[in-house]
CHARMM internal coordinates of N, CA and C (Angstrom, degrees):
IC EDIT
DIST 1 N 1 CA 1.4396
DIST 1 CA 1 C 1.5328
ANGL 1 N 1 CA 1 C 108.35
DIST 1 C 2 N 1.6724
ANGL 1 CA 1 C 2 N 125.03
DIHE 1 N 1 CA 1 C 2 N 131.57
DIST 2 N 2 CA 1.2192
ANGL 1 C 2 N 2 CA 127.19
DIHE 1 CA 1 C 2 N 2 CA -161.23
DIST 2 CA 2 C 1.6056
ANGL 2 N 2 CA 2 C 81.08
DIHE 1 C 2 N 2 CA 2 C -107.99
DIST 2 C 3 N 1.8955
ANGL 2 CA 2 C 3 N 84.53
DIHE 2 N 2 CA 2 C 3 N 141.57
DIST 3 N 3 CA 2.1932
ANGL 2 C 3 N 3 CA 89.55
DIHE 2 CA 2 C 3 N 3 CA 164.67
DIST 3 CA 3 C 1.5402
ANGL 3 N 3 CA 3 C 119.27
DIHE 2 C 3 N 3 CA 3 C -67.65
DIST 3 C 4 N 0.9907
ANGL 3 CA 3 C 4 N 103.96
DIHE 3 N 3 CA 3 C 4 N 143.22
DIST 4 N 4 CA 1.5604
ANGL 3 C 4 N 4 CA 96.85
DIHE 3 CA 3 C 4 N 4 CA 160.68
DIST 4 CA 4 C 1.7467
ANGL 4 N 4 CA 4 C 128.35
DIHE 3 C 4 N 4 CA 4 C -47.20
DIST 4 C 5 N 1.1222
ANGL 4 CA 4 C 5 N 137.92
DIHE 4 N 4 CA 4 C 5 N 103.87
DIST 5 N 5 CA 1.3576
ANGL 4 C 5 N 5 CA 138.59
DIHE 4 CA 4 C 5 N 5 CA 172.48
DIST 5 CA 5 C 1.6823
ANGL 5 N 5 CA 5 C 117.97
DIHE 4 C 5 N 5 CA 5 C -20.76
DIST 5 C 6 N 1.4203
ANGL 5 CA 5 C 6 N 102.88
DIHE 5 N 5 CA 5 C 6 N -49.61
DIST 6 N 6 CA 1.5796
ANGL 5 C 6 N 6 CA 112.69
DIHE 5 CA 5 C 6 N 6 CA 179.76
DIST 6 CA 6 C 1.9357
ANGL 6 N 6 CA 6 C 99.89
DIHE 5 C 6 N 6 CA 6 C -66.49
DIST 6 C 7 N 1.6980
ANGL 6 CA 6 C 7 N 133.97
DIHE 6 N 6 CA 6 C 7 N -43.59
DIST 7 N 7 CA 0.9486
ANGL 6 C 7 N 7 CA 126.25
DIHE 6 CA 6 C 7 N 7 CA -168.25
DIST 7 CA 7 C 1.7015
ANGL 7 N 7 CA 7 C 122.67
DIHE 6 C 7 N 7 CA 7 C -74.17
DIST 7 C 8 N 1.6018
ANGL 7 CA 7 C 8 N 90.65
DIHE 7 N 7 CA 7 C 8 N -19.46
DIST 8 N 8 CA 1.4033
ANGL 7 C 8 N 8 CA 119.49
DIHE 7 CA 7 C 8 N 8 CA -169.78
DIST 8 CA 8 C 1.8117
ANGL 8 N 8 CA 8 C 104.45
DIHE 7 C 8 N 8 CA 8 C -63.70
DIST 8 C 9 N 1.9514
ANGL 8 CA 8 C 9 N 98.85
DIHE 8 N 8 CA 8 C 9 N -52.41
DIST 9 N 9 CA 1.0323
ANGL 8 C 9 N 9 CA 102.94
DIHE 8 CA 8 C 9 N 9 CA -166.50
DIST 9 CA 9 C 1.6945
ANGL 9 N 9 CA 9 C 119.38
DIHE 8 C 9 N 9 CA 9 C -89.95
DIST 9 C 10 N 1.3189
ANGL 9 CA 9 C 10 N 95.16
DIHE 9 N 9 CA 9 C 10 N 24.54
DIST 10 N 10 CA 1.6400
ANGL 9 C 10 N 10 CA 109.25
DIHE 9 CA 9 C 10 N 10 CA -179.94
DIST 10 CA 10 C 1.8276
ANGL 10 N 10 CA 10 C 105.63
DIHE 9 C 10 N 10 CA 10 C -118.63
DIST 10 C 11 N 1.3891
ANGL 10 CA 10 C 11 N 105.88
DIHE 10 N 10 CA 10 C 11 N -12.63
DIST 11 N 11 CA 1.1914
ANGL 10 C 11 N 11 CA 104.28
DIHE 10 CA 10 C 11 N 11 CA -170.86
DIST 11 CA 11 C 1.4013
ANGL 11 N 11 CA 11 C 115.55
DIHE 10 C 11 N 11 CA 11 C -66.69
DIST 11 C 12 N 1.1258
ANGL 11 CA 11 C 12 N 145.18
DIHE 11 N 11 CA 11 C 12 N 164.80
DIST 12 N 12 CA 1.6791
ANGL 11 C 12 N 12 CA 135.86
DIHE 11 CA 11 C 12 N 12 CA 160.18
DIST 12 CA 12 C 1.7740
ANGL 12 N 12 CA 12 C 109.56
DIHE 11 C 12 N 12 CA 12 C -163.71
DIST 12 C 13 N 1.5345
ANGL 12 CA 12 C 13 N 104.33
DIHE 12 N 12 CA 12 C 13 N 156.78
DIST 13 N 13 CA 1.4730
ANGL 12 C 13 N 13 CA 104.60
DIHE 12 CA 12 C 13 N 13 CA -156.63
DIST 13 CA 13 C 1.6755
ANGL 13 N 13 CA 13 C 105.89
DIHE 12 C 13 N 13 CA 13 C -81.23
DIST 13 C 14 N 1.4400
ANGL 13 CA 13 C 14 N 125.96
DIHE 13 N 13 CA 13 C 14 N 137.88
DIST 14 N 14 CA 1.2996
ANGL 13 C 14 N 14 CA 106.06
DIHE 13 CA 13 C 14 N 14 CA -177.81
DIST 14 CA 14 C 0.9109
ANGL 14 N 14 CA 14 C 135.51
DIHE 13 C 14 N 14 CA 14 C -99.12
DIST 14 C 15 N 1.2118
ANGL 14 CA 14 C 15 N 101.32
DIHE 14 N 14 CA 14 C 15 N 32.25
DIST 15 N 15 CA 2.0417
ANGL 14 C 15 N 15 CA 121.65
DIHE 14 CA 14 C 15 N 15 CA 174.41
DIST 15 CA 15 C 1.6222
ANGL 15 N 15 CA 15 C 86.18
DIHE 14 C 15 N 15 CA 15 C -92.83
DIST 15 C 16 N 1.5471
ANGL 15 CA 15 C 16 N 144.44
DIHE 15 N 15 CA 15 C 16 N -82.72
DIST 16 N 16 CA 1.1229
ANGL 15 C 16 N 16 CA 146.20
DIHE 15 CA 15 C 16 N 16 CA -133.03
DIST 16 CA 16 C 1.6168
ANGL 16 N 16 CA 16 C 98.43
DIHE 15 C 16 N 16 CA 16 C -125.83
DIST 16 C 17 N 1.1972
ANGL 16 CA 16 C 17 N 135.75
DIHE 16 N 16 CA 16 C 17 N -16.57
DIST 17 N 17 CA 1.7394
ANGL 16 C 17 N 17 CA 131.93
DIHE 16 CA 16 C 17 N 17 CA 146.29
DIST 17 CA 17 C 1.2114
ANGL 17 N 17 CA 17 C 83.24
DIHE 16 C 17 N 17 CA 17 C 73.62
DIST 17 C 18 N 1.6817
ANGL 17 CA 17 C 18 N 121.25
DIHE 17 N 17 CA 17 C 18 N 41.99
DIST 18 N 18 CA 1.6902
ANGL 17 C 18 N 18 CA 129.01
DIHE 17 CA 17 C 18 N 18 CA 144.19
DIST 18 CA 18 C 0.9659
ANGL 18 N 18 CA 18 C 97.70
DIHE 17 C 18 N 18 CA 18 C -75.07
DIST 18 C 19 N 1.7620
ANGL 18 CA 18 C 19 N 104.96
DIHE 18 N 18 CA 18 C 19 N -174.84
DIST 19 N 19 CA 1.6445
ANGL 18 C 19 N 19 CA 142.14
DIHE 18 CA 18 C 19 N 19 CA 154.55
DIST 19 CA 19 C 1.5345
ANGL 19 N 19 CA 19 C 102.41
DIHE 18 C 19 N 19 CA 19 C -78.56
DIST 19 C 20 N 1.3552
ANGL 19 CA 19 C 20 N 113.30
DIHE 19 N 19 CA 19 C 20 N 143.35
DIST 20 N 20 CA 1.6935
ANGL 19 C 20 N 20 CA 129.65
DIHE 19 CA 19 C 20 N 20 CA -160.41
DIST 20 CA 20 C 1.6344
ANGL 20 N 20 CA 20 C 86.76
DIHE 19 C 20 N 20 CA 20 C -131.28
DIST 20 C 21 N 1.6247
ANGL 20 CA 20 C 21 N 117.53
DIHE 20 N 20 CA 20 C 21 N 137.03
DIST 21 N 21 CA 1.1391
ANGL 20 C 21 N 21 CA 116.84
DIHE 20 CA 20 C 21 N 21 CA 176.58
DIST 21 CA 21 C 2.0075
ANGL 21 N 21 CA 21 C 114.36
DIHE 20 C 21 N 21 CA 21 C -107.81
DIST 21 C 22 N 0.8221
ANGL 21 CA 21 C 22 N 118.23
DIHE 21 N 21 CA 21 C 22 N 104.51
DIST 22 N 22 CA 1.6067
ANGL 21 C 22 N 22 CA 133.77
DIHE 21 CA 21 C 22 N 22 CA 158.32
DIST 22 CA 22 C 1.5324
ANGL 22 N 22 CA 22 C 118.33
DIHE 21 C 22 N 22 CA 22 C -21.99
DIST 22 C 23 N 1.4452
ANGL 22 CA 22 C 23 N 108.84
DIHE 22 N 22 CA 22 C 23 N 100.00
DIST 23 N 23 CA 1.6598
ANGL 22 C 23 N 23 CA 125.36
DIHE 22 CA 22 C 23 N 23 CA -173.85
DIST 23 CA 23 C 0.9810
ANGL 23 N 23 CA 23 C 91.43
DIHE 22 C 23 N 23 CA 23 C -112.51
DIST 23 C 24 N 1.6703
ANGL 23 CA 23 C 24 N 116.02
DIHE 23 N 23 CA 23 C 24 N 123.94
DIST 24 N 24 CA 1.5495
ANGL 23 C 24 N 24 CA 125.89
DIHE 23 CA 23 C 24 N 24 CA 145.90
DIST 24 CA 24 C 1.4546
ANGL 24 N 24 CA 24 C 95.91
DIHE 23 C 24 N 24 CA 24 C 74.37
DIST 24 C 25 N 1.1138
ANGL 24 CA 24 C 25 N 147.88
DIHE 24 N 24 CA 24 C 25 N -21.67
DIST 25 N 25 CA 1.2817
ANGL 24 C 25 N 25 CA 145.86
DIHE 24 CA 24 C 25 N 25 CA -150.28
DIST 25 CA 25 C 1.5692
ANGL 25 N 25 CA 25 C 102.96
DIHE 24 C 25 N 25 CA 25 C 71.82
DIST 25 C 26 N 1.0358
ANGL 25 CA 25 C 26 N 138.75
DIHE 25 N 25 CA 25 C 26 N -6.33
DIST 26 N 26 CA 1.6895
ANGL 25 C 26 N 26 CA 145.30
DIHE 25 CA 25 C 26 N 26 CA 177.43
DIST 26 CA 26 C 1.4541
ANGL 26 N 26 CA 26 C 112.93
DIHE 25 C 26 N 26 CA 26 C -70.84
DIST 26 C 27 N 1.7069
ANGL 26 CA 26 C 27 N 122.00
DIHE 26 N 26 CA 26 C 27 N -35.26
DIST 27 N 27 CA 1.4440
ANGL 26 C 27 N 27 CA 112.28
DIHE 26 CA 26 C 27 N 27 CA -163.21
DIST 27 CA 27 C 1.1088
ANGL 27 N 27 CA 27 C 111.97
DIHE 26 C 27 N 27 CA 27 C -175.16
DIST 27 C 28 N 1.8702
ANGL 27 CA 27 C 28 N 113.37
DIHE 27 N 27 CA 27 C 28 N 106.97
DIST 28 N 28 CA 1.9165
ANGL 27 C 28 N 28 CA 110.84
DIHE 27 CA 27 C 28 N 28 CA -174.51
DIST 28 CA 28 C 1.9307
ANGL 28 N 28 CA 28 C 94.76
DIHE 27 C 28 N 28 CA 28 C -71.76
DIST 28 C 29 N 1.3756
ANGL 28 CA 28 C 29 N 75.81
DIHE 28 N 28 CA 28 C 29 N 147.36
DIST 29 N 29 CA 1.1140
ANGL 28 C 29 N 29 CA 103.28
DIHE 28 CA 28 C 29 N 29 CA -179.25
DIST 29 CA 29 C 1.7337
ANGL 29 N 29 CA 29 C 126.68
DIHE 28 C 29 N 29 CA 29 C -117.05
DIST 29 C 30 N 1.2220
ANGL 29 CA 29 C 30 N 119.51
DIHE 29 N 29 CA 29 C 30 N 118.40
DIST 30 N 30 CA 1.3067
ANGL 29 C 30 N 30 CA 134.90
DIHE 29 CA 29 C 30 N 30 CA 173.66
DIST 30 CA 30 C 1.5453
ANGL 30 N 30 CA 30 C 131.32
DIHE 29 C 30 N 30 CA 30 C -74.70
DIST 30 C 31 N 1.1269
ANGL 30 CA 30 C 31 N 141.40
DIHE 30 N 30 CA 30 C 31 N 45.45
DIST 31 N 31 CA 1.2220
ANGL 30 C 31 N 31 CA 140.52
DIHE 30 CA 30 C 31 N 31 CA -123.18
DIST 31 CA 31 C 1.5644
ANGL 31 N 31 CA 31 C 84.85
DIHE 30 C 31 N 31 CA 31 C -89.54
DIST 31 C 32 N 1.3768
ANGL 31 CA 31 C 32 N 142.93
DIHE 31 N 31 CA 31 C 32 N -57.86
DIST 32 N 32 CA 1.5141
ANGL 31 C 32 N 32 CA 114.24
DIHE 31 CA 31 C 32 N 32 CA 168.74
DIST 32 CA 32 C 1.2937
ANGL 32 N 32 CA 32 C 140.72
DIHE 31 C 32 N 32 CA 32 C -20.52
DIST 32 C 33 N 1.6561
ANGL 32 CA 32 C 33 N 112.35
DIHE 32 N 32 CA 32 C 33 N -40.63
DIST 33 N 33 CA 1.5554
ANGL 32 C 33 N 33 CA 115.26
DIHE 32 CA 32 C 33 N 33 CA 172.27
DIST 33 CA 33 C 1.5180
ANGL 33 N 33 CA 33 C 99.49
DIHE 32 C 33 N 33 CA 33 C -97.75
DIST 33 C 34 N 1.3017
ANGL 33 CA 33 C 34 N 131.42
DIHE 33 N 33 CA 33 C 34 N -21.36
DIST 34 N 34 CA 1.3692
ANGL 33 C 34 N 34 CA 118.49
DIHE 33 CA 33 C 34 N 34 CA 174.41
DIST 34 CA 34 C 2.2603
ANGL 34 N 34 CA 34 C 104.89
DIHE 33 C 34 N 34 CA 34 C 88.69
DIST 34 C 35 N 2.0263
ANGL 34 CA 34 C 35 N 92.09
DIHE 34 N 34 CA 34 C 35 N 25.22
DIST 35 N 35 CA 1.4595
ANGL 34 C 35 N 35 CA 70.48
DIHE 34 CA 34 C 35 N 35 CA -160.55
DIST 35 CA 35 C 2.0850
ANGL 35 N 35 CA 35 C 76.47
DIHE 34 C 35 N 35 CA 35 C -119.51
DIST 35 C 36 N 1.3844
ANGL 35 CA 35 C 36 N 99.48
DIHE 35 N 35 CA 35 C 36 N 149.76
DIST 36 N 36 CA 1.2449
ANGL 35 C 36 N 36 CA 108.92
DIHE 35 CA 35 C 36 N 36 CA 163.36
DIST 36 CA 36 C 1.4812
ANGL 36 N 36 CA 36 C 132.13
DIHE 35 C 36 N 36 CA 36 C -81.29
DIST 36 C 37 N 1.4149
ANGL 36 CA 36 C 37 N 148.01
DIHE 36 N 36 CA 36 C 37 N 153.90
DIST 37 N 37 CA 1.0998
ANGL 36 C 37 N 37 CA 145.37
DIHE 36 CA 36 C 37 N 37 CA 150.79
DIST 37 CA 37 C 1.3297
ANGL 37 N 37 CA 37 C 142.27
DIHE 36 C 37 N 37 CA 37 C -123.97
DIST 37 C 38 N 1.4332
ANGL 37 CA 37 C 38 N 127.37
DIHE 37 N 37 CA 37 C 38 N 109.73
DIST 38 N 38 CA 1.4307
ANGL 37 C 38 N 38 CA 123.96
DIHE 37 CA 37 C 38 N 38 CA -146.39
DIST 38 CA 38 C 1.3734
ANGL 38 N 38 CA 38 C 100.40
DIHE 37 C 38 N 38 CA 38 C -63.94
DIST 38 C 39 N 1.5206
ANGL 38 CA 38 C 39 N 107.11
DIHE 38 N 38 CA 38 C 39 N 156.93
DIST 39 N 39 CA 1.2957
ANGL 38 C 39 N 39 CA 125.62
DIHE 38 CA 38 C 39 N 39 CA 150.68
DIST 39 CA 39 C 1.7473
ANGL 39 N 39 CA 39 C 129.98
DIHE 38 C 39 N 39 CA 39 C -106.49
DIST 39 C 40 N 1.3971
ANGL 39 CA 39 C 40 N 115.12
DIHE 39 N 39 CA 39 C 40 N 82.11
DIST 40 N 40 CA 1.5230
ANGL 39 C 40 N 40 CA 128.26
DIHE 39 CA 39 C 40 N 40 CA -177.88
DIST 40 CA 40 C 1.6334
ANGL 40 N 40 CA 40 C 117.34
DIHE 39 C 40 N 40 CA 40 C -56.67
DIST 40 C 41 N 1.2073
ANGL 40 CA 40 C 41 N 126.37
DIHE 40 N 40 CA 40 C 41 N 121.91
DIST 41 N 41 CA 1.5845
ANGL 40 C 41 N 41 CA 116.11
DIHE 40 CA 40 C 41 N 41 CA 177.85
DIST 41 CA 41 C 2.0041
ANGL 41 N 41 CA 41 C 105.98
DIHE 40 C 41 N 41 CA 41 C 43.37
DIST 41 C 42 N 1.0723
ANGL 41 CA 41 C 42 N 116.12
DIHE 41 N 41 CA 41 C 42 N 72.05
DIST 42 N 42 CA 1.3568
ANGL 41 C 42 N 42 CA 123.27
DIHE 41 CA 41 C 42 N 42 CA 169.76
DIST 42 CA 42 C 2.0331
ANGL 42 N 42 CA 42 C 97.19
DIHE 41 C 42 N 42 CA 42 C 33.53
DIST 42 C 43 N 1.0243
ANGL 42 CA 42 C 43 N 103.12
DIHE 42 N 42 CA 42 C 43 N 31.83
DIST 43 N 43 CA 1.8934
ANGL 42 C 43 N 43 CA 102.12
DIHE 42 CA 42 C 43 N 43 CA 164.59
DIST 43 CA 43 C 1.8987
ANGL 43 N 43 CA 43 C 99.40
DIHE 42 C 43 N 43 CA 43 C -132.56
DIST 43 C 44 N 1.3731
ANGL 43 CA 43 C 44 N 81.68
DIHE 43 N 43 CA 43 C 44 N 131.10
DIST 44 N 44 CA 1.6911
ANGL 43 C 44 N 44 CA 101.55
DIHE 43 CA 43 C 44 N 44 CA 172.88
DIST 44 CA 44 C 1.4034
ANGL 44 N 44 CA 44 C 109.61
DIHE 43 C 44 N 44 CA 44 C -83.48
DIST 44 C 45 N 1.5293
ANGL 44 CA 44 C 45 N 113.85
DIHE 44 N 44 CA 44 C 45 N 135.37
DIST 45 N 45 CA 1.2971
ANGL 44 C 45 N 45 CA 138.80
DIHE 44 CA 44 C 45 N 45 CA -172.25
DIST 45 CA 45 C 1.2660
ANGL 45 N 45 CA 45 C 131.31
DIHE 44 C 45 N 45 CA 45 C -112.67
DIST 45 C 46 N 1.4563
ANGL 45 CA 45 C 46 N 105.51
DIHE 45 N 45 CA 45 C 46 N 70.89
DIST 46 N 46 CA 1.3566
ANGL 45 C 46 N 46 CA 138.22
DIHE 45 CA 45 C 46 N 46 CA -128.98
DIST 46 CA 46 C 1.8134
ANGL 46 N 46 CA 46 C 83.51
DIHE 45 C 46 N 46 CA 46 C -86.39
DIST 46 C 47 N 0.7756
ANGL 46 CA 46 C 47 N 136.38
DIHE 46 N 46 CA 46 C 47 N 7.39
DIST 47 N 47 CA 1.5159
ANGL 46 C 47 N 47 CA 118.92
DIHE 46 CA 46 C 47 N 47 CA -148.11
DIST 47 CA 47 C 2.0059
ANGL 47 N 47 CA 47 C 88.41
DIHE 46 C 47 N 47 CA 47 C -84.32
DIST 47 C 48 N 1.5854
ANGL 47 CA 47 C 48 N 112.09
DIHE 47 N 47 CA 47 C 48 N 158.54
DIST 48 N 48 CA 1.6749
ANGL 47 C 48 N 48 CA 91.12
DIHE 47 CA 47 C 48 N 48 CA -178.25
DIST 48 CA 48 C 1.9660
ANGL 48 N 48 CA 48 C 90.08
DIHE 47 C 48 N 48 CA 48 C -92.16
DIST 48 C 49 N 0.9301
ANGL 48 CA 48 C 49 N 131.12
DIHE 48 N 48 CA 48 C 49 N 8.28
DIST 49 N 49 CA 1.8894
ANGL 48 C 49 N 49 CA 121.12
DIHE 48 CA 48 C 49 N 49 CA -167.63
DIST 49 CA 49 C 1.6381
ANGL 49 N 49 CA 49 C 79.86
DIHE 48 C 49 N 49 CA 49 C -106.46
DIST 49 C 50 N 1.4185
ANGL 49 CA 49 C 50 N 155.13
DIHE 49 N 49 CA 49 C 50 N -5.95
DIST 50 N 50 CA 1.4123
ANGL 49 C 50 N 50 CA 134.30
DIHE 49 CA 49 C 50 N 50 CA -175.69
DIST 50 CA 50 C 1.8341
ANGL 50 N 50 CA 50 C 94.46
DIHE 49 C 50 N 50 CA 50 C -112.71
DIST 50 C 51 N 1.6003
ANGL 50 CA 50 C 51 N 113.40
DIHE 50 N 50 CA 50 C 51 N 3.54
DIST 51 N 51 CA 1.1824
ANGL 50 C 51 N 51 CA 101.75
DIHE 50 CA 50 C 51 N 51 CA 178.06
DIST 51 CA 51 C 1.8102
ANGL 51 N 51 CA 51 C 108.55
DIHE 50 C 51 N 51 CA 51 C -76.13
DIST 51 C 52 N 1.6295
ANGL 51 CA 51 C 52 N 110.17
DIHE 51 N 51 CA 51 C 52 N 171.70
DIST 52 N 52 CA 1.4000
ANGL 51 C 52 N 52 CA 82.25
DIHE 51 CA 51 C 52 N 52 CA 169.80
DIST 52 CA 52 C 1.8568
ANGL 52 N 52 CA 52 C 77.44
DIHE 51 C 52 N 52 CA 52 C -144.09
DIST 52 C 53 N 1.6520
ANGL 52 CA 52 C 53 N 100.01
DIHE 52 N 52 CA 52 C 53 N -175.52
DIST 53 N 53 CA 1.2920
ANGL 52 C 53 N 53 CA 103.87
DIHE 52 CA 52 C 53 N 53 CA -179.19
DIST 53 CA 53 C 1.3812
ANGL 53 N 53 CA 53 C 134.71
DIHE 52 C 53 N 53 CA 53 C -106.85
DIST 53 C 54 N 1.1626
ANGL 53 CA 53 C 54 N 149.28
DIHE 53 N 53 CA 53 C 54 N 125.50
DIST 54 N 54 CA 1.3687
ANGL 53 C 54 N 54 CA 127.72
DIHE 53 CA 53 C 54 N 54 CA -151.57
DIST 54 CA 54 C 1.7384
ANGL 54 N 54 CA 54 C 103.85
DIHE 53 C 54 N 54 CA 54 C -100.19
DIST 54 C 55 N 1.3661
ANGL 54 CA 54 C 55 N 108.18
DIHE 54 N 54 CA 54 C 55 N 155.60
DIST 55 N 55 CA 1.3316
ANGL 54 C 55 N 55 CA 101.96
DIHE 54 CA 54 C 55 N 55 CA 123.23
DIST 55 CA 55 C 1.2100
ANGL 55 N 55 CA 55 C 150.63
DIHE 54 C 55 N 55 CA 55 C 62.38
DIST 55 C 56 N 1.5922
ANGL 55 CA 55 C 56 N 152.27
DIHE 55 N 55 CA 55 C 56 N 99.85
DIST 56 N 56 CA 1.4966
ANGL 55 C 56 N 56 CA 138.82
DIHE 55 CA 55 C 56 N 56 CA 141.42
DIST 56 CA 56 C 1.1531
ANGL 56 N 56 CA 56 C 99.89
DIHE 55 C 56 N 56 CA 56 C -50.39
DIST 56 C 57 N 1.5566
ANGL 56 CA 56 C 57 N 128.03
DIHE 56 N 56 CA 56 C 57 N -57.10
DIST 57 N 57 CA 1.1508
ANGL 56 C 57 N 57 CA 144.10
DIHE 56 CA 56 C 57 N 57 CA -122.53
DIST 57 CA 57 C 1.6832
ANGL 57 N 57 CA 57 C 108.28
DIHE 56 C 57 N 57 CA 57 C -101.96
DIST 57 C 58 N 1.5894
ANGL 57 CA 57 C 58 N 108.24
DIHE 57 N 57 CA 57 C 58 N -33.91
DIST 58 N 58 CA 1.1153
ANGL 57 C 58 N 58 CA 117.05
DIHE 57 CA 57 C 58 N 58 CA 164.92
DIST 58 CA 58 C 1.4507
ANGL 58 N 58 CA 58 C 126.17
DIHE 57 C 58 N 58 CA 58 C -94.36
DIST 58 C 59 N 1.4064
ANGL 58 CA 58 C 59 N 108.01
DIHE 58 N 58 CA 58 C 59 N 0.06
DIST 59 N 59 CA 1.4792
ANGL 58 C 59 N 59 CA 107.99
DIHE 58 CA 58 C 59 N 59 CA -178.62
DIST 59 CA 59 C 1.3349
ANGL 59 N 59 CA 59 C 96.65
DIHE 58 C 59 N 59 CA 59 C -96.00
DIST 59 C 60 N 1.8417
ANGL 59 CA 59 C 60 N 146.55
DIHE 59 N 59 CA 59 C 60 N -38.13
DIST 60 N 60 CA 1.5831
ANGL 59 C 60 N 60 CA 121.49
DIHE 59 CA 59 C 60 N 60 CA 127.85
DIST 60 CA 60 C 0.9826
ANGL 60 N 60 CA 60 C 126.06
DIHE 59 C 60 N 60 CA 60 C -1.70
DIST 60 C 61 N 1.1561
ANGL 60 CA 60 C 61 N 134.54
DIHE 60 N 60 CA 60 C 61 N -86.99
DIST 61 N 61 CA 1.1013
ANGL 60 C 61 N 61 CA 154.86
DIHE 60 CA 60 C 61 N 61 CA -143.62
DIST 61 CA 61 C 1.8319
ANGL 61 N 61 CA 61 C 94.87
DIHE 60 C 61 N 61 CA 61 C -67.86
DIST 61 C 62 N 1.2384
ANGL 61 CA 61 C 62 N 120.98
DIHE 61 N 61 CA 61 C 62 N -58.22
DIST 62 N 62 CA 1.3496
ANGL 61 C 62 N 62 CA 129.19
DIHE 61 CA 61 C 62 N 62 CA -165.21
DIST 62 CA 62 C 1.5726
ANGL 62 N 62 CA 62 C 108.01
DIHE 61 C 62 N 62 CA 62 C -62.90
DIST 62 C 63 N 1.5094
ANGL 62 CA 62 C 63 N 91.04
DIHE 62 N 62 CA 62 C 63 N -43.91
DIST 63 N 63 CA 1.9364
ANGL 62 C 63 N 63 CA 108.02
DIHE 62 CA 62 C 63 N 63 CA -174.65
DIST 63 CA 63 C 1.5316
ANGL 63 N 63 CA 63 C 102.48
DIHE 62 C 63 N 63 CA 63 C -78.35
DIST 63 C 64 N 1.5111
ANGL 63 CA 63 C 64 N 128.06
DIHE 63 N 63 CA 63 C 64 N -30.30
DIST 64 N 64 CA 1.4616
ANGL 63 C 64 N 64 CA 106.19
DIHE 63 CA 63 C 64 N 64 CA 158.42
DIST 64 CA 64 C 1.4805
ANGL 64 N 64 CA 64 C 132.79
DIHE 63 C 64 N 64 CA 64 C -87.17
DIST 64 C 65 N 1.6341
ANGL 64 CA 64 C 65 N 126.91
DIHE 64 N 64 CA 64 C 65 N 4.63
DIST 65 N 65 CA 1.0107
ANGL 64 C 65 N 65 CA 119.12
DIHE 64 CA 64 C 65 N 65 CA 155.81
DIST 65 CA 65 C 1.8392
ANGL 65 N 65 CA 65 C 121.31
DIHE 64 C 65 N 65 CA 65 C -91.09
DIST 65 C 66 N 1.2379
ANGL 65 CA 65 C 66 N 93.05
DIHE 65 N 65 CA 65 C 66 N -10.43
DIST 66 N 66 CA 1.6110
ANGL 65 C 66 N 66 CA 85.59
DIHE 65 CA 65 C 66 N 66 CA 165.00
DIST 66 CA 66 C 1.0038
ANGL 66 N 66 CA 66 C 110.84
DIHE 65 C 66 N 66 CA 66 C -76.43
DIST 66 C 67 N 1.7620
ANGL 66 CA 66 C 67 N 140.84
DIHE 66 N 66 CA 66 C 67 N -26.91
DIST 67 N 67 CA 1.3542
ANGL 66 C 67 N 67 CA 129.56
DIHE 66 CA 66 C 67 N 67 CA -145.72
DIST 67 CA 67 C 1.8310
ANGL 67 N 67 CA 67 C 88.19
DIHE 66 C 67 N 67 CA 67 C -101.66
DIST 67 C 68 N 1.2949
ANGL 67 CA 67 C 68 N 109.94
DIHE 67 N 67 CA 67 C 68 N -27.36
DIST 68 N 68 CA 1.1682
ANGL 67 C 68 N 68 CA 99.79
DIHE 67 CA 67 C 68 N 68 CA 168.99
DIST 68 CA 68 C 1.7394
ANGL 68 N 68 CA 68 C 145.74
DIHE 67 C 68 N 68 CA 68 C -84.33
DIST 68 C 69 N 1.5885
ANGL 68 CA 68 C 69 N 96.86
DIHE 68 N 68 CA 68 C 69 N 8.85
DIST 69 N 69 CA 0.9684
ANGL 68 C 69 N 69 CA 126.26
DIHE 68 CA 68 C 69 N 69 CA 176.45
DIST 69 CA 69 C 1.6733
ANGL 69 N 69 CA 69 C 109.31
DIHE 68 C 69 N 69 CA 69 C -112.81
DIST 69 C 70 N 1.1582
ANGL 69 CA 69 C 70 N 111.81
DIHE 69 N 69 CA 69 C 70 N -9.99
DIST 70 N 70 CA 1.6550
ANGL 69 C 70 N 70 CA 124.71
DIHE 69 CA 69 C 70 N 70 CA 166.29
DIST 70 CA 70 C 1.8129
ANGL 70 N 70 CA 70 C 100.14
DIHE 69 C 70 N 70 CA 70 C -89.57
DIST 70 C 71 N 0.9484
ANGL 70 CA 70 C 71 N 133.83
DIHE 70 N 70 CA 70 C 71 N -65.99
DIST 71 N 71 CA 1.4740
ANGL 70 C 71 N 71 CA 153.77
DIHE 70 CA 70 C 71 N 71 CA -134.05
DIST 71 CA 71 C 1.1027
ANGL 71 N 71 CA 71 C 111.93
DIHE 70 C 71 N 71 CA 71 C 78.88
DIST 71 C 72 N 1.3033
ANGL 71 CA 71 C 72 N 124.73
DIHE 71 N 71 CA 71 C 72 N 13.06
DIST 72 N 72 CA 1.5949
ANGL 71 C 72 N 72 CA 100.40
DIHE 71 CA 71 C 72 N 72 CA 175.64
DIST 72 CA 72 C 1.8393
ANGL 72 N 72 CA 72 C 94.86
DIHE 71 C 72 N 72 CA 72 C -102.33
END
COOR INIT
IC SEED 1 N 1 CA 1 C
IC BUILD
């Protein structure tokens, strides 16, 4: 299940009340704090204690499929 575009672009992380970038449709992503947040049954799980942290390796990985899903 894909988010809605309009919900996407209202969403923000509530540790730092950035923009969170959208992987797979599975998990916004925070790449400033480096922390992930699931997405359960097409609802985002905004809570900051269900976030978890990724990664060198996956925070690559996360930041080049967003950019490739941006074009930039």
């Amino acid at each position: 299940m894909t988010l809605d575009p309009i919900l996407l672009s209202v969403l923000a992380c509530p540790q730092d009340h950035g923009p969170l970038l959208l992987i797979d449709d599975e998990v916004l992503y925070n790449p400033r704090l480096r922390r992930a947040y699931p997405i359960e049954n097409g609802i985002p799980v905004l809570l900051i204690d269900e976030a978890r942290e990724v990664s060198d390796s996956e925070h690559q990985a996360f930041t080049e499929r967003a950019q490739a899903e941006t074009g930039r």
